[in-house]
C-alpha positions in Angstrom: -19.3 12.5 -16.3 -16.8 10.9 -18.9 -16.5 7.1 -18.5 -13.2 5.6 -17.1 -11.2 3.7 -19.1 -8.4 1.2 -18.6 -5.8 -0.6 -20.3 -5.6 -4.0 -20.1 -3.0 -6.4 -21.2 -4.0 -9.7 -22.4 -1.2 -12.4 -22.6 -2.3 -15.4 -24.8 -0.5 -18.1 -27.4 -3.3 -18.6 -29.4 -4.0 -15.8 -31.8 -7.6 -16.3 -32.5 -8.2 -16.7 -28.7 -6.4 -12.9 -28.8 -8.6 -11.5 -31.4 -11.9 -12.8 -29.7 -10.8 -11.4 -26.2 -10.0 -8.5 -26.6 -13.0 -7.7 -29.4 -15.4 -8.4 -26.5 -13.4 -7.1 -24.1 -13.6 -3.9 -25.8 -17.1 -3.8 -26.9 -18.9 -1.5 -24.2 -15.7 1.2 -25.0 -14.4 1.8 -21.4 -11.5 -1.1 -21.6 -8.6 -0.3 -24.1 -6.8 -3.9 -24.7 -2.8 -4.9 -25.1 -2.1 -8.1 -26.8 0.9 -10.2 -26.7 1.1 -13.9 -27.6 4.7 -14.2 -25.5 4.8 -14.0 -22.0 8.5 -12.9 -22.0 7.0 -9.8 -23.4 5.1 -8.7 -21.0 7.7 -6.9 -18.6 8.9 -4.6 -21.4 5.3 -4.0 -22.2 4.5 -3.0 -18.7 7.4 -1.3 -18.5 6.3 1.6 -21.7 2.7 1.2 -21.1 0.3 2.3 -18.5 -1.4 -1.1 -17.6 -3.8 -1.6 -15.2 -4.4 -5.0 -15.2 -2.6 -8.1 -16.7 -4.9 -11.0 -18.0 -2.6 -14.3 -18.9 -3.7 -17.8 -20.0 -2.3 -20.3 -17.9 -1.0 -23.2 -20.8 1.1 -21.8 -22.7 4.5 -22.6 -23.8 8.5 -21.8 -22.6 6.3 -20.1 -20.0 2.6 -21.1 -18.2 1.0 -18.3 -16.7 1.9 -19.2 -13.4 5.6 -18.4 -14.1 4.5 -15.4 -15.0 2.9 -14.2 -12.4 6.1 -15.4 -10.0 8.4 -13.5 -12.2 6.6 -10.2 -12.5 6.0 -10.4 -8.3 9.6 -11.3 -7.7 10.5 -8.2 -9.9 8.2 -6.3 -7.6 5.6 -5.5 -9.9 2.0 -5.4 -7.8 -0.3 -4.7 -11.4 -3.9 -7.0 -10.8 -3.0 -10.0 -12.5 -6.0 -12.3 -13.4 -5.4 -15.9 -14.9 -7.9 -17.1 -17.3 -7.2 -21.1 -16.8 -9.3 -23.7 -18.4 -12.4 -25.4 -16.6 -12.0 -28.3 -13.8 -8.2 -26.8 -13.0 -8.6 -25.7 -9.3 -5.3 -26.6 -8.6 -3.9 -24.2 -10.9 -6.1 -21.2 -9.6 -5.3 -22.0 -6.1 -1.4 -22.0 -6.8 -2.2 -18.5 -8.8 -3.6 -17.4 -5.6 -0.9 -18.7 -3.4 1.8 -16.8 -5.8 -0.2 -13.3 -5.7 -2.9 -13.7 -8.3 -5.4 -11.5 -7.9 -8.3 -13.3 -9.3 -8.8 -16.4 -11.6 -11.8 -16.8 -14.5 -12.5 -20.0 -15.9 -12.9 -20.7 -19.7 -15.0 -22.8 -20.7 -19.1 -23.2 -20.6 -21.2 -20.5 -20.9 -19.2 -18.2 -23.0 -21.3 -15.3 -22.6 -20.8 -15.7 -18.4 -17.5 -16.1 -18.8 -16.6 -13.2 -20.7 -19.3 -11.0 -18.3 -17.8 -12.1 -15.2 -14.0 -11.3 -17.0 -14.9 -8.3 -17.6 -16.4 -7.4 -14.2 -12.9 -8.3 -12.9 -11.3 -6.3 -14.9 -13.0 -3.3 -14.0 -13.3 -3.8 -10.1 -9.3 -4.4 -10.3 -8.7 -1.0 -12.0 -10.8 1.0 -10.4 -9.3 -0.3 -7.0 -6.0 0.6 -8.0 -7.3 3.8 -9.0 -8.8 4.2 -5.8 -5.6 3.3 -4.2 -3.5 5.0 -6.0 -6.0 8.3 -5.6 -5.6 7.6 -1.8 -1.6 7.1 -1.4 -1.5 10.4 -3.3 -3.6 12.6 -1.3 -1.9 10.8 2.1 1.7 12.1 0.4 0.6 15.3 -0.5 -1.3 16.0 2.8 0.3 18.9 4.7 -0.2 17.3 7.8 2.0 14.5 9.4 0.6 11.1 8.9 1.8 8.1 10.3 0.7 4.8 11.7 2.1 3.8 15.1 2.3 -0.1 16.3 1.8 -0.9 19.8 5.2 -1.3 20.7 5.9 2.4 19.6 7.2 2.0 16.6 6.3 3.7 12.9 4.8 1.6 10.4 4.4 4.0 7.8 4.6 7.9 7.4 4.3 10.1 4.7 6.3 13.0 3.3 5.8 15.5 5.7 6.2 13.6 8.7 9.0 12.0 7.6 10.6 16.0 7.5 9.9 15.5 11.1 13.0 13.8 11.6 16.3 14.0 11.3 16.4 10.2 10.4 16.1 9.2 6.6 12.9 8.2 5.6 14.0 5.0 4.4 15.4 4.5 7.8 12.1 5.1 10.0 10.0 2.3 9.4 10.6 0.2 12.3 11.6 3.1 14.4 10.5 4.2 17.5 8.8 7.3 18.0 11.0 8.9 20.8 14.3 7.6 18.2 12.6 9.1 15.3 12.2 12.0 16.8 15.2 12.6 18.8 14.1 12.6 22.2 16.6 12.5 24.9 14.6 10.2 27.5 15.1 7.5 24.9 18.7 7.7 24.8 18.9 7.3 28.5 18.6 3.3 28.3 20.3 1.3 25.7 17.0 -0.4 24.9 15.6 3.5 23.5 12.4 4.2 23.1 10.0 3.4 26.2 13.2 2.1 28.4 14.0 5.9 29.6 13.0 6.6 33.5 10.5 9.2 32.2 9.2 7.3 29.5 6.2 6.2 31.2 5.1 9.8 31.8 5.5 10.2 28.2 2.0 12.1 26.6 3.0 11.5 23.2 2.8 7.5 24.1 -0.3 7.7 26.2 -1.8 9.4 23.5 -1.0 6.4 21.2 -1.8 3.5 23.9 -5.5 5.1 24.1 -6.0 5.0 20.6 -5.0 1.6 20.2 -5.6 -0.1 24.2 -9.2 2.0 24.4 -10.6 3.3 21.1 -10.4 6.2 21.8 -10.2 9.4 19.4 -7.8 11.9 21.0 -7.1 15.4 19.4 -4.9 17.9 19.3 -3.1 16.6 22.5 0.0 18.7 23.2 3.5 17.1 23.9 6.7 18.8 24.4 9.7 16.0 23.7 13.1 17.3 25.0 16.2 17.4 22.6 19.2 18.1 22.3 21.5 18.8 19.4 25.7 19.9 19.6 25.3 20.3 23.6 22.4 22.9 23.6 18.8 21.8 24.7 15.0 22.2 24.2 12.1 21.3 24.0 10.3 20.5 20.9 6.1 21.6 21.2 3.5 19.1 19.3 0.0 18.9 19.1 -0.5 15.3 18.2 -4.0 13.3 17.3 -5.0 10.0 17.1 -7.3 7.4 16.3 -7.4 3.3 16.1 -6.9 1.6 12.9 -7.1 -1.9 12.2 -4.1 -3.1 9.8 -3.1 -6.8 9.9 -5.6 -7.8 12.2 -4.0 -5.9 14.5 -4.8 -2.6 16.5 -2.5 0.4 15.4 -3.3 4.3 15.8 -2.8 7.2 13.0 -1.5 9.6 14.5 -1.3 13.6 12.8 1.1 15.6 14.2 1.2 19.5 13.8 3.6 22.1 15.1 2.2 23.4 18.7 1.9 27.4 18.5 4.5 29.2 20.3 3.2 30.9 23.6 5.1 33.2 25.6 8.4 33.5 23.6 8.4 29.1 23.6 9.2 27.3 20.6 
């Protein structure tokens, strides 16, 4: 199996420092390193280069590494960013931390530690992104509906296809109930929506949810029919939905797959 490798940016004043870094850094052949002895050039850098994770000294000049970091996170940039801060400055990592560093590596002492442990950290950043990354693709590209359901009803996040569920913008439904999202007419009878409706309590598609995330429970292929309406005519729309508990935020959610229930007997 070929080795991974990942590109690394390096972000340094000192030039030697530069040289040495990313010499060792590349020595074993998986890490391909980016250097830049400016911090105002790292946006454009990550902006034509596939990085995968940022390394910056702290002290440096016009702009410490912690700037840095705070500028690429208010720009919404997420790469791993890993401040390599000289020895006895714990109050510089913990403000790294506190401002979305992912890790911190101190210089200083046993140089052949330091450079070990900076490259472990390099490698367990990429190849979580990569995991991540692997993981958000196959959740987009799933055929099935996705999405995670709160326990006040509402959508967290969905993916593509459920999101063609709805007649609601995708940028619109996180937030959303799931009777709103998708258009059911028991949660337009209260002003309130979703769950306020006189037959809301009955609903399957909501007690399917509440025992995933009250109970534990694992419930499949559970059909629900939603009643909708669209320019005066009405119907009812068939679902087989599924769902399991998931922990997010310390908190209880359920993922919920939804498919299209078979028609039986001339029903849609």
């Amino acid at each position: 199996m070929p080795k991974c490798t990942y590109n690394v940016l390096l972000v340094d004043d000192e030039p030697a420092i530069l040289d040495v870094t990313k010499e060792v850094l590349e020595a074993d052949g998986d890490l391909r390193v980016t250097t830049t002895d400016s911090p105002h050039a790292v946006e454009g850098l990550l902006a034509s280069a596939s990085i995968d994770v940022v390394i910056s000294d702290y002290q440096m000049p016009d702009m410490d590494g912690i700037e840095l970091l705070k500028a690429l996170r208010s720009k919404g940039l997420s790469v791993p960013f890993i401040l390599f801060t000289g020895k006895g400055r714990e109050d510089v990592a913990v403000a790294a931390l506190n401002n979305g560093a992912n890790l911190y590596v101190r210089k200083g002492g046993d140089i052949a530690a330091q450079f070990a442990e900076l490259k472990n950290s390099v490698r367990q950043l990429a190849h979580t992104r990569a995991v991540e990354a692997l993981m958000q693709g196959i959740y987009e590209a799933a055929p099935v509906s996705i999405m995670l359901v709160d326990g006040d009803r509402r959508i967290q996040m969905l993916n593509r296809a459920a999101s063609e569920l709805s007649s609601i913008p995708r940028s619109a439904l996180v937030g959303v109930r799931c009777g709103v999202a998708f258009g059911c007419d028991n949660a337009k009878e209260d002003g309130r929506g979703c769950g306020f409706g006189a037959r809301c309590p009955d609903c399957r598609l909501w007690a399917t949810v509440r025992r995933a995330i009250e109970a534990g429970e694992i419930c499949r292929r559970v059909e629900v029919r939603i009643p909708t309406s669209a320019d005066g005519v009405k119907k009812e729309v068939s679902l087989l939905v599924s769902a399991a508990p998931f922990v997010a935020s310390r908190r209880t959610h359920a993922v919920v797959c939804i498919e299209s229930a078979p028609a039986v007997d001339g029903r849609s």
